[in-house]
C-alpha positions in Angstrom: -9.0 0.2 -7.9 -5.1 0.1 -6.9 -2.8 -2.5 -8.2 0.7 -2.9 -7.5 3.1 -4.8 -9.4 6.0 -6.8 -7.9 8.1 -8.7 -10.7 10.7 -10.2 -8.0 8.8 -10.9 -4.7 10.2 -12.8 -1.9 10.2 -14.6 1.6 12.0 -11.9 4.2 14.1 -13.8 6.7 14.8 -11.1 9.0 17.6 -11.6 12.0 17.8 -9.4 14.5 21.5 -9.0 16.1 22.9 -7.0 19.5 25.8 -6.6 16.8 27.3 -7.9 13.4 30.5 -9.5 13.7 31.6 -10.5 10.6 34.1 -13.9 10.0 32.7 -15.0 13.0 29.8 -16.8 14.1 26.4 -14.8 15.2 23.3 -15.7 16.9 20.1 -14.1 16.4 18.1 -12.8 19.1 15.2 -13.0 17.3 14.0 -14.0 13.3 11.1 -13.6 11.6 9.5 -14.4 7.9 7.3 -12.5 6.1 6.2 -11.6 2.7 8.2 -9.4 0.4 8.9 -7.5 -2.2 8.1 -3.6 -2.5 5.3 -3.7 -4.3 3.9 -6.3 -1.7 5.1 -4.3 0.9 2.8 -1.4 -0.7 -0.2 -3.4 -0.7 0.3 -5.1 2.9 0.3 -1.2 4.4 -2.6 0.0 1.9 -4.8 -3.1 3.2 -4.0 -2.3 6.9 -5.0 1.6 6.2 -8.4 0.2 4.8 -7.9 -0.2 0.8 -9.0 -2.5 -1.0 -6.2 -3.5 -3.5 -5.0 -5.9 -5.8 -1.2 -7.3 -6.1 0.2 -8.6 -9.5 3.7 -10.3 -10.4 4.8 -13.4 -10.4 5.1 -16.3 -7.9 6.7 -20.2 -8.0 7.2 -22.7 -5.8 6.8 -23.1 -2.1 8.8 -19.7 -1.8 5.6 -18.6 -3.8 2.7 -20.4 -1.8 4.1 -19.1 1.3 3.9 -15.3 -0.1 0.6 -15.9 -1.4 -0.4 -17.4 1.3 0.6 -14.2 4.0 -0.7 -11.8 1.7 -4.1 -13.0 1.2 -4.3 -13.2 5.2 -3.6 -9.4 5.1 -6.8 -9.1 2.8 -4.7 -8.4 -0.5 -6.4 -9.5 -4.0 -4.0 -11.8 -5.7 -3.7 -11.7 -9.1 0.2 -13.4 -9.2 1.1 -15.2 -12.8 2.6 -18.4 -11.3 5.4 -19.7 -12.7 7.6 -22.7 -12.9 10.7 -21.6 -10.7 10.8 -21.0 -6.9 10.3 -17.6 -6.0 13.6 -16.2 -3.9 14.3 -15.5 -0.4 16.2 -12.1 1.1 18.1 -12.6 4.0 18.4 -9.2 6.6 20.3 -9.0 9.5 19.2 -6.0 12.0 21.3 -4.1 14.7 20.4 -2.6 18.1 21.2 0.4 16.5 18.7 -0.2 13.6 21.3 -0.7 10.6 20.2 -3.2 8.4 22.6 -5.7 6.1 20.5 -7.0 3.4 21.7 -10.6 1.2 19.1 -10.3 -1.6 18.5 -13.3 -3.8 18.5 -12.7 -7.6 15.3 -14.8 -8.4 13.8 -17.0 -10.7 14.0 -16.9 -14.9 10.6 -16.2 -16.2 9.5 -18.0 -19.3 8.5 -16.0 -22.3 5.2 -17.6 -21.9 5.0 -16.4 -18.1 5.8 -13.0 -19.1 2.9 -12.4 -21.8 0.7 -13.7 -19.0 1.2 -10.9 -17.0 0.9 -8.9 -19.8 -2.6 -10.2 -20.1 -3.2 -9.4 -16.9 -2.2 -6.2 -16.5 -4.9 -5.3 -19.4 -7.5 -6.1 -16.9 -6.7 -2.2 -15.2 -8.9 -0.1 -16.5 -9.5 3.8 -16.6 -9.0 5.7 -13.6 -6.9 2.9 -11.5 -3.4 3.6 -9.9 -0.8 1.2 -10.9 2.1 1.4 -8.7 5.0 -0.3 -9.6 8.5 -0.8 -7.8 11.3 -2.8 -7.1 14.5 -5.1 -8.7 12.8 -7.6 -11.7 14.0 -10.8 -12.6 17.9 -11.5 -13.9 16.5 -12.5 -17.5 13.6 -9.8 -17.6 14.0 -6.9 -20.2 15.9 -4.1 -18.2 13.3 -1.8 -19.9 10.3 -4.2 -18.8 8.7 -0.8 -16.6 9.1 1.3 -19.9 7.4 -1.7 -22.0 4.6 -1.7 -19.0 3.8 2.3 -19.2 3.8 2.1 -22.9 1.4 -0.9 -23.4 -0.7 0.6 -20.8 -0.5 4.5 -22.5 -3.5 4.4 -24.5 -5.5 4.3 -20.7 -6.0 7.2 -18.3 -3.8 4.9 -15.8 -2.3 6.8 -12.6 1.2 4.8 -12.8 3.2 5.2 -9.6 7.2 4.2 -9.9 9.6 3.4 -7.6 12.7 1.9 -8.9 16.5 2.5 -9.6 18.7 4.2 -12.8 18.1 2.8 -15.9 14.5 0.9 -14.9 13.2 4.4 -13.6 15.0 6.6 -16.2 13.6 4.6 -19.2 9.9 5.2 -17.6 9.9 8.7 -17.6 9.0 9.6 -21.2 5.7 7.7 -20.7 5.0 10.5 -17.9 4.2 8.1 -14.7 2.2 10.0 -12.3 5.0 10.0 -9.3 8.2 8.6 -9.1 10.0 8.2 -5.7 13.4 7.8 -5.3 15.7 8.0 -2.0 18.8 10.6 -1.9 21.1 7.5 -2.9 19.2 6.4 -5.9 18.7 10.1 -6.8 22.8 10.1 -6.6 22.6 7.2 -9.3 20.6 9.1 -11.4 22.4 11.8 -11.7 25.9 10.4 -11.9 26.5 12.1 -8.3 29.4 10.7 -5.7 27.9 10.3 -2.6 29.8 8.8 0.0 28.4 6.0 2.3 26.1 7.5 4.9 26.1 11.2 3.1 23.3 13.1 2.2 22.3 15.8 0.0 21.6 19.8 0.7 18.1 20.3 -0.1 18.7 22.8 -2.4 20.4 20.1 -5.2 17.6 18.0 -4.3 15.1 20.2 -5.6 17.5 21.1 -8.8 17.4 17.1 -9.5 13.7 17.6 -8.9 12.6 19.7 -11.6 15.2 18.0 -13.5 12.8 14.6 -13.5 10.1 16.4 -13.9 11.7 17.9 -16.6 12.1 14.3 -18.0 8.4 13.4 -17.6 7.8 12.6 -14.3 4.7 14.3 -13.5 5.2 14.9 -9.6 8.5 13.0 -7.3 9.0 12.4 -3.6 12.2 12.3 -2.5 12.8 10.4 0.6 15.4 11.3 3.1 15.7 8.8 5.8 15.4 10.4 9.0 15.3 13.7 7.5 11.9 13.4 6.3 10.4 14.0 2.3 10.4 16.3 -0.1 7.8 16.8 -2.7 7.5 18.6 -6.1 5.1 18.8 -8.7 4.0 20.9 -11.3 3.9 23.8 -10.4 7.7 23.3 -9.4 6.5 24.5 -5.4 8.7 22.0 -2.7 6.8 20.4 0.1 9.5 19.5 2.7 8.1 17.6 5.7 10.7 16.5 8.6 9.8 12.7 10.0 8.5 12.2 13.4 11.0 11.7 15.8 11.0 7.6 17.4 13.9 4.9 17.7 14.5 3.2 14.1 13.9 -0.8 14.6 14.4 -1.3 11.0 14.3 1.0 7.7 12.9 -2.2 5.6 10.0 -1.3 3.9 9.4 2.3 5.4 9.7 3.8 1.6 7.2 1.5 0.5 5.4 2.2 3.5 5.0 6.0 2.5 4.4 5.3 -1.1 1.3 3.5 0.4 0.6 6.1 3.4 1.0 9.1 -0.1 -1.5 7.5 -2.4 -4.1 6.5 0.7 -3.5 10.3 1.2 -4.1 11.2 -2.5 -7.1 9.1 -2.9 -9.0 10.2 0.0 -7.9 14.1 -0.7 -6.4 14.6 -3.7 -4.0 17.0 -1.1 -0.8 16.5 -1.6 0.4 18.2 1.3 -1.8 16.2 3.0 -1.2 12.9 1.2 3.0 14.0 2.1 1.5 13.8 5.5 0.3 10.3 5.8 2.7 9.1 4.1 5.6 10.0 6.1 3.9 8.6 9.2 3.4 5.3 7.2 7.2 5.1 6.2 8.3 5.7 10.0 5.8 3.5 11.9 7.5 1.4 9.8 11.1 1.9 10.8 9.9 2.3 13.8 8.6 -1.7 14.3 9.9 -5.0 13.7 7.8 -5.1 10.4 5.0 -3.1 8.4 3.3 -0.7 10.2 -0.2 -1.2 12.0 -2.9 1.6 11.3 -3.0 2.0 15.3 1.0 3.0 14.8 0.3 4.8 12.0 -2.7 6.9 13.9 -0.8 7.4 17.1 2.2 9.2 14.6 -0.1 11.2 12.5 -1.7 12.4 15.3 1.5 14.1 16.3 
């Protein structure tokens, strides 16, 4: 069984803009609400490829009912602790050009009480099941909450996938989670490295800061690089590079989670992780590539390619 775990879901009120002018008024060509959260995201694109998963977190409110309500439609399990405050709402305004401004809310305080819930509930995942795990948490939730997870969850053969920034990643990586992702900007974070706005990083220092995480634990890590496609390292310290398909960016929201669901459908099916590299890439652009998440008919017609 999959699971993924979203601590800080949300409502996605996406605008889409000829242009930004900013102290000024704008008017949206077109807006749309959906379900959020990355580890949502993960599960929408996993259900569309055909998996059967379950999504975990927590969820309040008529901000809450709204994304339980979208995600069961999708044919996602929900397993959501529900709790007494409103889930948030992100705000995202979208260019013809395909850059995205994001205004993301902080969310709800979780009760102590809510939070040993989940903790109940995520001893329901047994032996052999992937766990992935990504995104911001809560403004009152442990900043080590990931680390707590891995470690209560140690003592099971549990194939933990992370995708989160700095310290909430960092502090995971002595519990040895089976693949971390980062982008090239989070990747900067971790390693203390200026990167101006829009830059990028040679190849060659991404693979350094490669075998330096898995140095730290990480058992294999995907690097995303925007238009410039993924990069891949695992044990044996070999890189996978793979360039993205070529297509006109609507909107980069969600195309990482996308391939962190297109990898592990990949992985399950395989076990190749070339192949897995593969599917996931297509997943994370037929993403950008639409309004939304990608369809497994967009996803076909780019792995085909």
């Amino acid at each position: 069984m999959i699971y993924t775990l979203t601590l800080n879901p949300c409502l996605d009120y996406t605008m889409r803009l000829p242009t930004v002018t900013f102290n000024g008024v704008n008017i949206a060509r077109t807006s749309i609400v959906h379900a959020g959260g990355k580890g949502i995201n993960v599960s929408i694109v996993l259900a569309r490829l055909g998996l059967a998963n379950t999504a975990m977190g927590f969820l309040g409110g008529k901000t809450g009912a709204s994304i339980l309500n979208e995600i069961q439609k999708e044919g996602v399990t929900p397993e959501f602790v529900i709790i007494s405050e409103d889930s948030r709402m992100n705000f995202k305004i979208t260019d013809d050009e395909g850059k995205t401004t994001e205004i993301n809310g902080l969310g709800p305080d979780i009760a102590e009480r809510e939070l040993s819930e989940l903790f109940r509930k995520l001893n329901e995942i047994q032996n052999g099941d992937f766990l992935v795990i990504s995104g911001s948490v809560p403004p009152n939730v442990p900043s080590d909450i990931y680390a707590q997870i891995l470690k209560y969850l140690s003592f099971k053969k549990i194939k933990v996938i992370v995708d989160a920034r700095k310290e909430l990643l960092k502090a995971t990586l002595p519990y040895h989670p089976f693949l971390i992702k980062p982008n090239i900007n989070e990747v900067a974070e971790l390693f203390d490295i200026e990167l101006p706005p829009g830059a990028s990083l040679p190849d060659e220092d991404l693979e350094e800061c490669m075998e330096e995480l898995l140095s730290m634990g990480a058992q294999n890590v995907i690097i995303s690089m925007s238009g410039r496609g993924a990069i891949f390292m695992g044990q044996d310290r070999n890189a996978i590079r793979m360039a993205a398909p070529e297509g006109k960016v609507v909107s980069a929201v969600g195309a990482g989670d996308s391939l962190i669901a297109g990898f592990l459908a990949g992985y399950v099916e395989t076990k190749d992780f070339s192949y897995s590299l593969r599917l996931g890439l297509a997943c994370g652009s037929a993403t950008a590539f639409t309004s939304w998440l990608a369809t497994a008919e967009d996803i076909e017609k780019l792995l085909s390619k």
